[in-house]
Structure formats: structure tokens, C-alpha cells
C-alpha positions in Angstrom: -22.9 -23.8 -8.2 -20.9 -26.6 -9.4 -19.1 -28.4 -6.1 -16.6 -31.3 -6.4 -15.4 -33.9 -3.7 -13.0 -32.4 -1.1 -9.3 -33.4 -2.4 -7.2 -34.9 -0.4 -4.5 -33.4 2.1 -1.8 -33.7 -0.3 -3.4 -32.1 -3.0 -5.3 -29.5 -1.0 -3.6 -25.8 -1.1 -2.4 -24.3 2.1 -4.5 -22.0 3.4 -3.7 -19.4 6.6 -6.0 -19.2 9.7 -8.3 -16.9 9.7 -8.7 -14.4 12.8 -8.5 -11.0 11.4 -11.4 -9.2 12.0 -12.4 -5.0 9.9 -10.7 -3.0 12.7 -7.7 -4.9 11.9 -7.5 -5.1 8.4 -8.2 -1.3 8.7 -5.6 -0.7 10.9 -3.5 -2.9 8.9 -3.6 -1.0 5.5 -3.3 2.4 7.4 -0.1 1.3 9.3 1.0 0.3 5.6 0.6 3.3 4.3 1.7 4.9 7.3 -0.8 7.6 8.8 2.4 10.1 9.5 3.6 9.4 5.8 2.3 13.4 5.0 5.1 14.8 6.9 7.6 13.2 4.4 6.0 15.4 1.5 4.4 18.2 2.7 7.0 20.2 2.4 8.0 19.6 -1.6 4.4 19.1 -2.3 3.0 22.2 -0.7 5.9 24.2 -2.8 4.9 22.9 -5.8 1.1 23.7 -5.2 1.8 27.5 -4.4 0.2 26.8 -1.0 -2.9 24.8 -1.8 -1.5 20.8 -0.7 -5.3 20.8 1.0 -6.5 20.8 -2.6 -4.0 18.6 -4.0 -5.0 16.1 -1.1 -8.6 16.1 -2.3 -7.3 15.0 -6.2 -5.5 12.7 -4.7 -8.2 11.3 -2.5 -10.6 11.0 -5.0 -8.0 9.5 -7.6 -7.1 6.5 -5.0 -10.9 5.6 -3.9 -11.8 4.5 -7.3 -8.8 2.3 -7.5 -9.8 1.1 -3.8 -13.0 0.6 -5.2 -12.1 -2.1 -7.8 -9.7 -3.9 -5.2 -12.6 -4.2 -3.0 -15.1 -5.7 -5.8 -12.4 -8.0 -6.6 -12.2 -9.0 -3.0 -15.4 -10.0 -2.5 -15.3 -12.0 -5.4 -11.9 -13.3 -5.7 -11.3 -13.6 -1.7 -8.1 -15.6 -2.0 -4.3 -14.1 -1.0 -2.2 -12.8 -3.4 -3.7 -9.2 -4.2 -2.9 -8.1 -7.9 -1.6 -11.4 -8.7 -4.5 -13.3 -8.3 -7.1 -10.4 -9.4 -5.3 -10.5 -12.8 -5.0 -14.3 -13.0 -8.6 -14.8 -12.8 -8.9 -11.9 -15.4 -6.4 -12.6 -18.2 -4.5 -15.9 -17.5 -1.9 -17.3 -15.7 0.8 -15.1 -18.2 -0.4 -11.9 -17.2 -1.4 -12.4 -13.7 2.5 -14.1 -13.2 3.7 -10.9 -14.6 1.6 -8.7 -12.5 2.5 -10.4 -9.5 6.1 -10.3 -10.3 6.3 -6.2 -11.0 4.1 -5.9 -8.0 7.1 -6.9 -5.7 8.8 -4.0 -7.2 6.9 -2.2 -4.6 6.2 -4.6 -2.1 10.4 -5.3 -1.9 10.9 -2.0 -1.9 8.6 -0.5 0.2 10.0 -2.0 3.0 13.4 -0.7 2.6 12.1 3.0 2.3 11.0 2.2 5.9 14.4 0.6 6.4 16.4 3.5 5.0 13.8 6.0 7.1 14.9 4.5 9.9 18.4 4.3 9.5 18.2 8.2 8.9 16.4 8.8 12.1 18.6 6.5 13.9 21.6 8.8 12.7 20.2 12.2 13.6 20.0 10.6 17.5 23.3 8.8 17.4 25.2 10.7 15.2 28.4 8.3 16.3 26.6 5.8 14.8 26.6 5.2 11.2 22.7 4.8 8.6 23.2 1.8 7.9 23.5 0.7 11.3 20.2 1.9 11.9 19.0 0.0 8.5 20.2 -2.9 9.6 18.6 -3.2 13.3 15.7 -2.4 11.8 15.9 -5.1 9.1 16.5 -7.3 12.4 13.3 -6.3 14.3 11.1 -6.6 11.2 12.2 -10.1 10.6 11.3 -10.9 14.0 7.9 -9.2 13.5 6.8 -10.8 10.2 7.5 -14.2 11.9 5.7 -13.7 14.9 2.7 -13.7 13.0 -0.5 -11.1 12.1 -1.9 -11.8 15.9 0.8 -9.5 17.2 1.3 -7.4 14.8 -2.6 -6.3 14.5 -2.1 -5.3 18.3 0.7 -3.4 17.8 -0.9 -2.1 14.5 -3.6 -0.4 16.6 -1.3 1.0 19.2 0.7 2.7 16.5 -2.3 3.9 14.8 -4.3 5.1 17.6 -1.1 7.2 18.5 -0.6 8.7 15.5 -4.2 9.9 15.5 -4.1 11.7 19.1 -1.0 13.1 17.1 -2.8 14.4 14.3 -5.6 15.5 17.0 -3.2 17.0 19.1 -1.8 19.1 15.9 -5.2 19.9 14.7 -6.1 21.6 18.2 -2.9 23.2 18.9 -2.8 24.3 15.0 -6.4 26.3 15.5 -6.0 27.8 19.2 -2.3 28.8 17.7 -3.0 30.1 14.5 -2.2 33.9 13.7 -5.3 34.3 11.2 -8.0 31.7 12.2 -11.0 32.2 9.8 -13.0 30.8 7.2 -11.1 32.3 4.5 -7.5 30.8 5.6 -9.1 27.6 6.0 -11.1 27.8 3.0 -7.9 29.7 0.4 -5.7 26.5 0.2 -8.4 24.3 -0.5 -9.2 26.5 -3.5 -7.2 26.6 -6.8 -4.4 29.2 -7.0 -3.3 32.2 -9.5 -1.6 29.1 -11.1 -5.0 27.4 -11.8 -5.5 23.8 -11.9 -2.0 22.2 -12.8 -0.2 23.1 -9.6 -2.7 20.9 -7.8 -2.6 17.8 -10.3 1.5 17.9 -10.3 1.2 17.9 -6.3 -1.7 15.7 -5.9 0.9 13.4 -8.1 3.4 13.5 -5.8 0.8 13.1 -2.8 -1.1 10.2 -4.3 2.3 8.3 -3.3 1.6 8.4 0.2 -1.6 5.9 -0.2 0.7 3.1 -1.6 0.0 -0.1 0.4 -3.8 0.2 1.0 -3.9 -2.5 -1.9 -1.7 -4.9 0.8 -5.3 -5.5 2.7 -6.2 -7.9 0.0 -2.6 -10.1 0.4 -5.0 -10.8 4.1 -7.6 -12.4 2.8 -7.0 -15.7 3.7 -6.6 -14.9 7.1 -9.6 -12.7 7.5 -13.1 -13.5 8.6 -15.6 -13.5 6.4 -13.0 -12.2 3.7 -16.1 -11.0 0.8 -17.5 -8.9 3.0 -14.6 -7.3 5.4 -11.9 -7.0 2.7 -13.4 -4.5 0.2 -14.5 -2.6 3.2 -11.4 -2.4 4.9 -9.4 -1.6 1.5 -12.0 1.6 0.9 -12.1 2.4 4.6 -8.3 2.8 5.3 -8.0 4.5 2.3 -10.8 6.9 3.0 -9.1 7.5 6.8 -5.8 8.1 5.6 -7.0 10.3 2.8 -9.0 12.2 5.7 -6.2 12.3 7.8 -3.5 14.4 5.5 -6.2 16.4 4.5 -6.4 17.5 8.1 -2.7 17.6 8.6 -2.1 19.5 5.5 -5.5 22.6 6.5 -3.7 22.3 9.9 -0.1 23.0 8.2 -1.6 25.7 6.3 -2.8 27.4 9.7 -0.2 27.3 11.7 2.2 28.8 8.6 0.0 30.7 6.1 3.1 31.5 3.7 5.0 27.7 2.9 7.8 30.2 1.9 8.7 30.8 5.5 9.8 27.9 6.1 13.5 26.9 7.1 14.0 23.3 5.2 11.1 22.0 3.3 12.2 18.4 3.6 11.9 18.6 7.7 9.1 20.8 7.1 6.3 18.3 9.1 8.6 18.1 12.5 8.8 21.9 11.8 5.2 22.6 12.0 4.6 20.5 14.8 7.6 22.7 16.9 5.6 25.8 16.3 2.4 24.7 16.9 3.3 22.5 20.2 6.8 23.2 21.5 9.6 20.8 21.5 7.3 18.2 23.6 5.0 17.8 20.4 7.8 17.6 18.4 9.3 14.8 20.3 6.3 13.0 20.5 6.1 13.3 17.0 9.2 11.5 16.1 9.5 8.9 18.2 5.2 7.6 17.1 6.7 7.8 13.5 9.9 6.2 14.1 7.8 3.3 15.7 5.4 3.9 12.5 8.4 3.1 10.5 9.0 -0.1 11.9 5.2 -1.6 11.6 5.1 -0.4 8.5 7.9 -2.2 6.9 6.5 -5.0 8.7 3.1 -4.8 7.3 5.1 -4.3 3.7 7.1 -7.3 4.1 4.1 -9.4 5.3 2.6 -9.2 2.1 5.4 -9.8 -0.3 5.5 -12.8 1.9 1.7 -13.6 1.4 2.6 -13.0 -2.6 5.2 -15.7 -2.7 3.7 -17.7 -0.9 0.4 -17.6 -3.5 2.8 -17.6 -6.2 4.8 -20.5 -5.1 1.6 -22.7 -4.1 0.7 -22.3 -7.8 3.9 -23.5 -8.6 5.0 -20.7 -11.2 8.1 -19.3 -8.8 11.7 -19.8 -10.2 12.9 -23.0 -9.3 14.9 -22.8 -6.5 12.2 -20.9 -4.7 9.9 -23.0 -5.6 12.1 -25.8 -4.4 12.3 -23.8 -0.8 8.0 -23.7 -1.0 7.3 -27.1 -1.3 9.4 -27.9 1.2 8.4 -25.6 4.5 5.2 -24.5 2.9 4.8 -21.5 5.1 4.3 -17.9 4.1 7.2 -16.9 7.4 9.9 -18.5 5.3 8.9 -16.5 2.5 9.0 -13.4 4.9 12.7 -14.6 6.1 14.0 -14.9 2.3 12.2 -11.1 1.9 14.6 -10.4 5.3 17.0 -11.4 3.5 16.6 -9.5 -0.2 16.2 -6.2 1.9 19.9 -5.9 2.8 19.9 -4.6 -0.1 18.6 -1.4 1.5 22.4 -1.1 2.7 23.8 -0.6 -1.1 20.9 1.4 -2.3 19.5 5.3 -1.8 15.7 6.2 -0.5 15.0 7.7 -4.1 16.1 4.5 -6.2 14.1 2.3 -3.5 11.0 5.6 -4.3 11.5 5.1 -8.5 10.7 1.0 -8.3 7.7 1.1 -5.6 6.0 3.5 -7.8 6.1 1.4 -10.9 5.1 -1.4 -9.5 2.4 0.0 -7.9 1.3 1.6 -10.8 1.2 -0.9 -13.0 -0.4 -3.2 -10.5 -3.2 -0.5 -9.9 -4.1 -0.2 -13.6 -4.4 -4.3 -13.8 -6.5 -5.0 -11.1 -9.1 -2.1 -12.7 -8.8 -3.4 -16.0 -9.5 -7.0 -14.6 -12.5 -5.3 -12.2 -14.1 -4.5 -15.7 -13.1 -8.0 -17.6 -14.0 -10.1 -14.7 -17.0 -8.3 -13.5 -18.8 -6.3 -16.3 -17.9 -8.7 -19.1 -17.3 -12.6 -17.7 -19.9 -12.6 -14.2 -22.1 -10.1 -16.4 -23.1 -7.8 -12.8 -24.7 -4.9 -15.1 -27.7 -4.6 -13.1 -29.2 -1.7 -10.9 -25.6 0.1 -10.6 -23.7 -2.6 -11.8 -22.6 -0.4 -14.9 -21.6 2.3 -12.3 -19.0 0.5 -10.1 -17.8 -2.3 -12.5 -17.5 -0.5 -16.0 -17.4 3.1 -15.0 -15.6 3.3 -11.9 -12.8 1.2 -12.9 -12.5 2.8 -16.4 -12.1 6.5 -14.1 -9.8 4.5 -12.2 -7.6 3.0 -14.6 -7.4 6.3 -16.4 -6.8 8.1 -12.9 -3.7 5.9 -12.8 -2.2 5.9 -15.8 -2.3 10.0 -15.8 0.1 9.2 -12.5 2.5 7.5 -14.7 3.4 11.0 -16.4 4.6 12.2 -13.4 7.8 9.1 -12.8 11.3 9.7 -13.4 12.5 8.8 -16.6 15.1 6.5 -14.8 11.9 4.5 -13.2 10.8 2.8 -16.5 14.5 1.6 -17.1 14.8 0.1 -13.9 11.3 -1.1 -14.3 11.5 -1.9 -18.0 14.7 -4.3 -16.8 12.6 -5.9 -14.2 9.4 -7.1 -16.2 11.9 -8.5 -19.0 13.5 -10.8 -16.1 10.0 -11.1 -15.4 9.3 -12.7 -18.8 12.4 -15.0 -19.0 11.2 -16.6 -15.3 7.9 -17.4 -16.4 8.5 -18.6 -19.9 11.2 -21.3 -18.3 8.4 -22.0 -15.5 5.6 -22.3 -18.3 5.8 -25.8 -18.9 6.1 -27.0 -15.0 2.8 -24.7 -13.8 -0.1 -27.1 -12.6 -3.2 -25.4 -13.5 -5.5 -22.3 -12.5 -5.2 -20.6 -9.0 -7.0 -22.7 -6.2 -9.0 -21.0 -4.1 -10.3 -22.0 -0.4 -13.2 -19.9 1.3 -14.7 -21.0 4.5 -16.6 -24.1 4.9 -16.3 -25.3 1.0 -14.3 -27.4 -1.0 -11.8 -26.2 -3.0 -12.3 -25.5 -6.4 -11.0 -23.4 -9.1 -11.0 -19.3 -9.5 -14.9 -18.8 -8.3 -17.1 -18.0 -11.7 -20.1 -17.2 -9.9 -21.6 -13.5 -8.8 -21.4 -12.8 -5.3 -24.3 -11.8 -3.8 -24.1 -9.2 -1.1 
């Protein structure tokens, strides 16, 4: 390996302190997909299955852990913050990694505001004196607060949340079984099956489903501030995908115990607190909401920590517009990003929860299909890993992936590609009037070596 004389402190890129260990990263991408996220679609998504959401969970499960699986080969070889953006960089160029990165805070600006708008809905239906946006706002508040603070606090209260909303699910599981009116193998076994319908109620649900694993993919903004980033970063990408995977699947067999017939159901969109009134009471159902009102919060916060970490890759590289760019060079923190982020999400008070839904899916989309595209360009083709399984996981795997992702793109709203469409395009003028001011490749910093460029070398595990 080719090593170079440490540059100086004025040239050397800011790097974050590293203190996250794998039970936080997991923790981290599960509170950013939010662990309670099934109730918000179980309802729609079990009517559109006939019944068999179990089954559509399993699609869906499957369809997201080859995606995981290229984000966490990319990790261990490109372990540097920025996701996406600096996945594709090292794949196809500065051009296309820029535009990555920039649709990719389609969903990472967004996301947060679902969890904004969430809240402000909740906050509502408690004080119903009080207007939403009220609600939107104090929550935009607190999760500026949080994302300055800092990942040490917010990994604690990561695993607080988390660990709740699994004696939750636990707690839903149990009651579901010992209250069930038909408990037997075949009413476990029926929704998990395909219906009279055959397979294309399960692939239109598990469409709608696959939704609720958006923000695993914000485990690799961390790396940076993670240990021994090769190793714990793909793991905690696959593992929080695999938990939270696991954990609607048991949400939605328990959902389909406790109320064999969907159809009997009084509102399909409050369907989740529903379920968990019959199968624990009113105190279940209390617990219930305020654990995923809490949820909410950390989970806007995780979202908004790594559009911060983004912009704060993007603007070290010097390709941001110039006025942010200007704002970079002179705090040169990845909190003053998350402040500016603060301050984009009022926003939240002018839009609607489906408009903020329409853009996080197409950036999230298209940032998916990327980073498996540049698993096969920069591992198969440039670092040449074809060995043993090495065809498996970096040309196969990614190729199912890819494909996995871009049948999901069938399933988005007609409006989303406009909105999208008008995005990337702004996308495009921004970098072609930063084009001539960029420095160079991506830097990248790993523990105890100098910096050099995007590593070209095969990590050995």
C-alpha cells in the first residue's frame, strides 16, 4: 500500500471522534427507522394484502437485506462519512456521487419532518386546544437541541427508546397469543401464506411496507465516529435491518391473532393503537403511544444527524453551493450543518405528511440503486474481489439488489418523480457552477494512517 507524508493541519480534513461502538450503531439505524414505524401501515397494507401483511413483511425483508448487504461491503471498504455520496464518488466520479448525495437529502430533509408532522398530530389528539403545528414546531425545537448535543447522548437515549419499544412488541406478542380467539398453527401459519389473490397482493403490500426500513442506510453517515468502522459498520447496517425486519414480522403474525378478519376493523389508519387496546386494555395502549411518541422524536433526530454528517462530507469536499460552503469553512463542524437542517425543516409547517412521504422515497430509492450499482463497479470490477464467494456478494447480490429496488420505483406516485425530477435538475445547475472550484477526490481518514485519497486496496477481513 502506497502511504504519503501526513499533511499538515491546514490541509488535513476534519474528521469526528470516534466512540460508537455495534450496539450503538445498531440501536442507531433501528431508532431511524423507528421500531414502532409498523403501526403506521399496517392497517393500509394488511387491506391491500387480503390479510397476509406477515407475507408481505417477508418480501420486504428479503428485498432490503440485499441492499443492506451492498452498504455494508461498501462500508468496510470505503469507511468514511457521507453514506451514498461517498459510495458513489469512489464508484463513478465526483459528478455522480455530487448528484447522489444531493437527491439523497430528499430523504434525509424529509424524513425528519414526517417525524415532525407525526408529532404535531399526536400532540393535537392530546391537546386538542392546541393547534399541529404547534406540536411540529416544539418538536423541531427539541431535535435541534438533540443533534447538537452530540451522538454520546443520543446513543443512550437511542437504547432506552429501543429497549422500550421491544418490551412493547414483547408485551403485544404475549398478550396477542394468551388473547387470541383461534390460536393454532394454521392461523399463524394462513397469513404468511399467499392468498386466493396469489402473489401480487403481497408484492403491492410488501411495496408499501419496504418503506418502513428507510434509514437503515443512515448507519454508514457514522462512520467516522465509529470504532473500528470496516468491521462494525456493515454489521450494524445488516443487523438493524435484520431486527427491524424481525420485529414487524412479529407485530404483523401478532396483528393477525388477535384480529383474524382486517375487515373488522374500525379505522385502518389507527389500526396499530387498535390492536394493541384489544389485546392489552387501555394501559397497553397508553404505553404504546407515549414509547412511539418519544420514538418520534429520536428518530427525527437520528434523521437529521445524518443530513448533517452529508453536508458536512459534501462541504469538506468543497462541492456545496457557495454560500454553504462559505458557512463550512468557517465553523467546520457537522452541528452547524445540523442547525441549518433545524432550520430548512420549518418547512414541515407549510407542507402535508404525504408530500414530505412522495420525496423520502425517491431519494431513497435512487440512492439505494447507486450504492448497488457502485458495490458491483467498485468491488467486482476495480478491487477485482471474485474469489471464493466474491462473485456471490459483490456481482450477484447487488445485481438482485438493484433490481429489488428499482421494481419499488413502480409502486411511487406519479407526482413523486415531478417533485423529484425538479430536484435533481437544481441538482445539476449547483454542481455544474461548483465544478470548476471542487479540490480533488474525497479524502479519507481511518484510524492510525495518513490521509490519502478514496482507498484502492481490498480489505481483508
Amino acid at each position: 500500500m502506497t502511504t504519503t507524508a501526513p499533511p499538515s493541519e491546514a490541509t488535513r480534513p476534519r474528521t469526528l471522534k470516534r466512540e460508537l461502538g455495534l450496539p450503538a450503531l445498531i440501536a442507531y439505524g433501528l431508532t431511524s427507522m423507528g421500531v414502532l414505524s409498523v403501526v403506521s401501515v399496517y392497517g393500509p397494507a394488511t387491506a391491500l394484502s387480503d390479510g397476509h401483511l406477515p407475507a408481505a413483511y417477508v418480501a420486504a425483508i428479503i428485498i432490503m437485506l440485499f441492499t443492506a448487504h451492498s452498504y455494508g461491503r461498501m462500508a468496510a471498504h470505503v469507511p468514511i462519512t457521507g453514506g451514498a455520496y461517498a459510495y458513489v464518488t469512489r464508484a463513478f466520479g465526483i459528478g455522480p456521487g455530487f448528484l447522489t448525495g444531493w437527491v439523497m437529502l430528499l430523504d434525509y430533509l424529509f424524513l425528519p419532518m414526517v417525524n415532525f408532522l407525526l408529532f404535531g398530530l399526536y400532540f393535537n389528539s392530546l391537546f386538542t386546544a392546541v393547534p399541529a403545528w404547534v406540536g411540529t414546531l416544539i418538536c423541531i425545537a427539541i431535535v435541534a437541541v438533540l443533534s447538537v448535543i452530540g451522538v454520546t447522548w443520543i446513543k443512550r437515549m437511542n437504547s432506552v427508546v429501543i429497549v422500550a419499544s421491544v418490551l412493547v412488541i414483547v408485551a403485544f406478542l404475549t398478550l396477542a397469543i394468551l388473547n387470541a380467539p383461534n390460536l393454532s398453527m394454521e392461523a399463524v401459519m394462513t397469513p404468511l401464506s399467499l392468498g386466493s389473490g396469489g402473489l401480487a397482493p403481497i408484492l403491492a403490500a410488501a411495496a408499501i411496507v419496504a418503506f418502513a426500513f428507510l434509514g437503515f442506510d443512515g448507519v454508514s453517515t457514522l462512520a467516522e465516529e465509529t470504532r473500528d468502522p470496516r468491521r462494525k459498520i456493515p454489521k450494524g447496517i445488516v443487523l438493524a435491518t435484520l431486527f427491524a425486519g424481525l420485529g414487524y414480522l412479529a407485530f404483523s403474525i401478532a396483528g393477525s391473532l388477535i384480529v383474524p378478519d382486517w375487515r373488522t376493523l374500525e379505522n385502518l389508519d389507527a389500526a396499530g393503537t387498535e390492536l394493541m387496546q384489544q389485546a392489552g386494555g387501555d394501559t397497553l395502549m397508553v404505553i404504546f403511544v407515549v414509547v412511539n411518541v418519544i420514538g418520534i422524536v429520536l428518530c427525527g433526530t437520528a434523521a437529521q444527524m445524518s443530513v448533517s454528517r452529508v453536508l458536512f462530507a459534501m462541504g469538506r469536499d468543497g462541492i456545496l453551493p457557495a454560500p454553504l460552503a462559505r458557512l463550512h469553512r468557517r465553523f467546520r463542524t457537522p452541528y452547524v450543518a445540523a442547525l441549518l437542517v433545524s432550520a430548512v425543516a420549518l418547512v414541515a409547517l407549510f407542507i402535508t405528511l404525504d408530500q414530505a412521504v412522495y420525496m423520502i422515497n425517491f431519494g431513497a430509492l435512487v440512492a439505494f440503486a447507486m450504492v448497488n450499482l457502485a458495490t458491483i463497479k467498485v468491488l467486482f470490477f476495480d478491487l477485482g474481489l471474485r474469489s471464493g464467494w466474491g462473485v456471490v456478494r459483490h456481482l450477484i447480490m447487488p445485481l438482485i439488489g438493484f433490481v429489488s429496488i428499482a421494481w419499488l420505483w413502480t409502486s411511487l406516485a406519479p407526482f413523486t418523480f415531478v417533485l423529484g425530477g425538479t430536484w435533481l435538475a437544481i441538482g445539476v445547475v449547483v454542481f455544474l457552477l461548483r465544478r470548476k472550484k471542487h479540490g480533488g477526490a474525497l479524502a479519507l481518514q481511518i484510524d492510525g494512517a495518513a490521509t490519502e485519497a478514496m482507498p484502492t486496496l481490498p480489505y481483508r477481513e
